[in-house]
N, C-alpha and C positions, 0 to 999 in steps of 0.2 A: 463476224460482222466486219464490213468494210471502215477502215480509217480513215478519212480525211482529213487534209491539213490544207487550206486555203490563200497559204503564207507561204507562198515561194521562196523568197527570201529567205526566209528562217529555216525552210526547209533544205536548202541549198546550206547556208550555215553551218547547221547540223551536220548535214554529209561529209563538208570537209572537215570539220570537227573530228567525225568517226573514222574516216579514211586515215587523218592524222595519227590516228590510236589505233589502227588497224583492227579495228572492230567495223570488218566489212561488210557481215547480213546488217549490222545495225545501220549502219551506215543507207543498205539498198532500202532495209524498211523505211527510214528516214522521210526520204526522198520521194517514192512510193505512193505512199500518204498524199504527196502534194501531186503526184503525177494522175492520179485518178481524176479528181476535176480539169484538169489540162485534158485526160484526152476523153473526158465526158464533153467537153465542152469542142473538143475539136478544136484545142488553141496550136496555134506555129509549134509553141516549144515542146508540145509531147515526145516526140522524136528525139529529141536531143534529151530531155531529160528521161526518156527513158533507156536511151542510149548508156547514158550514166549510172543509169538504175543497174543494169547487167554490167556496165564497168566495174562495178563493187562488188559484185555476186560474181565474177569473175576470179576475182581475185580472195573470196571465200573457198571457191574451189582447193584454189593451189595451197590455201591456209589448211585447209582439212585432209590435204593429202592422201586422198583415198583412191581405191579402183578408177581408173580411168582421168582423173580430175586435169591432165592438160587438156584431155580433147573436149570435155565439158566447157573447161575455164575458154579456149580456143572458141566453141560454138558459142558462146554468152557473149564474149566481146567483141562476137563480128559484128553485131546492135551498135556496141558503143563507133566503132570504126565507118558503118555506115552512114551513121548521123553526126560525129562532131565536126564537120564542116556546117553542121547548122549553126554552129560558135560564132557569130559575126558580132560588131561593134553594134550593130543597127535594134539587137534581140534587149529588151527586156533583163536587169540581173546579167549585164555581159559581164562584169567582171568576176560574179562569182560565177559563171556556167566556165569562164576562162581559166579560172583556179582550177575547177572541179575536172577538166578536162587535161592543162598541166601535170596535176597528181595524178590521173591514170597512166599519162604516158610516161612521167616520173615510173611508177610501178612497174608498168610494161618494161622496161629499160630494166629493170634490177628485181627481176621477175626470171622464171624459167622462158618466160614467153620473149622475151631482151634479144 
């Protein structure tokens, strides 16, 4: 069954919550949840939030370290790289999509991917 979460906000919250703890699937499930009605709805932020959605499942990869997991982590985060110039001052939750976008590149930086 699909999850929805209708509270961007909260759901944004949560992810940097998880990302802070490095509980990164939880983190993309998080988010996820809220991204479903965003892009049922065909809103602006689908893109960018789900850019971030694979920013965390990016960095699940490299957490699990298994077979192949840079070029995985590498393929997941070219999402988050195509869309967080959707980040503007203008968007809805700018300051947490700004946080949420800091900690990836925060991560990328002190990552294998750095």
């Amino acid at each position: 069954m699909l999850n929805e979460n209708y509270n961007l906000k909260n759901a944004l919250n949560t992810y940097l919550q998880l990302l802070n703890q490095e509980k990164f699937f939880d983190a993309h499930e998080a988010l996820e949840e809220a991204w479903h009605p965003l892009r049922k709805a065909d809103h602006p932020l689908k893109n960018l939030t789900k850019g971030l959605i694979n920013g965390a499942i990016c960095f699940e990869h490299i957490k699990r370290n298994r077979r192949d997991s840079k070029r995985k982590a590498l393929t997941v985060l070219n999402s988050y790289e195509r869309h967080k110039d959707l980040c503007t001052k203008e968007i809805e939750h700018f300051e947490l999509f700004q946080q949420a976008c800091l900690k990836i590149e925060i991560l990328k930086k002190n990552s294998l991917l750095g």
